[in-house]
C-alpha positions in Angstrom: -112.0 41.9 26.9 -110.1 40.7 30.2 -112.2 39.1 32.6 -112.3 42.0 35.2 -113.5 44.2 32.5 -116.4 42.8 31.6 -116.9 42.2 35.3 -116.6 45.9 35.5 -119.1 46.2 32.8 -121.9 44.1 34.1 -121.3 46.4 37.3 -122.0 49.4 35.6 -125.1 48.0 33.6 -126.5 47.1 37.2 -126.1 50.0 38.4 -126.9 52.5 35.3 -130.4 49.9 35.8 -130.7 50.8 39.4 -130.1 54.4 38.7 -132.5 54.1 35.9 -130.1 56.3 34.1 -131.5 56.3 30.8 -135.3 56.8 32.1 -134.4 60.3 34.5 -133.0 62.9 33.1 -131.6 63.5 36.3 -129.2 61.0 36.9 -126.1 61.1 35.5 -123.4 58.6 34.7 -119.9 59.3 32.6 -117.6 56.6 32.1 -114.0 57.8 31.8 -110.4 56.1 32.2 -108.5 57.6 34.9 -105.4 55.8 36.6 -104.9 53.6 33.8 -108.2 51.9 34.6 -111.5 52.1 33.2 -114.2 54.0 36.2 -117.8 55.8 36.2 -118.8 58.5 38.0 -122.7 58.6 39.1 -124.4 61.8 40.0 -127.3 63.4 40.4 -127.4 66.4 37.9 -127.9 69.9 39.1 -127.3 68.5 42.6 -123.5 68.6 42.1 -122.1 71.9 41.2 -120.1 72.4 38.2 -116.9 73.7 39.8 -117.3 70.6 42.2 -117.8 68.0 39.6 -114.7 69.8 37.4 -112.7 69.6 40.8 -113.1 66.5 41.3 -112.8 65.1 37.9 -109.0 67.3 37.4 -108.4 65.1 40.5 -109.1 61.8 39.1 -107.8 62.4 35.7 -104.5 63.5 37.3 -103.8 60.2 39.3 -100.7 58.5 38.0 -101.4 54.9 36.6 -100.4 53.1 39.6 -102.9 55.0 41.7 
C-alpha cells in the first residue's frame, strides 16, 4: 500500500473511533472509490434521507478520475 493510503487509512480508523461507528447503530460510514481515489462517506442514519444520500452518491461516483 502507497504511503498516502495507509495515511488515508489511519484517517478513517480515527475517525470510524471518534464516530464510535461500530458501537451506535446510528452512525454510519461506507467506504467507496470514486474519482479514481479511495473516500468514506460518514452519516448519521435516518438523519439523511435516502433520495439525498443516492443523490449525492450518483454525484460522486460520476466524477471523472481527474476530479
Amino acid at each position: 500500500m502507497r504511503e498516502a493510503g495507509k495515511a488515508f487509512a489511519d484517517r478513517i480508523r480515527e475517525m470510524e473511533a471518534l464516530l464510535r461507528v461500530r458501537e451506535s447503530f446510528d452512525v454510519m460510514a461506507r467506504r467507496l472509490a470514486a474519482a479514481g481515489r479511495e473516500a468514506a462517506l460518514f452519516f448519521v442514519d435516518g438523519f439523511a434521507k435516502d433520495e439525498v444520500m443516492e443523490k449525492i452518491l450518483e454525484y460522486i461516483m460520476s466524477l471523472p478520475p481527474d476530479a
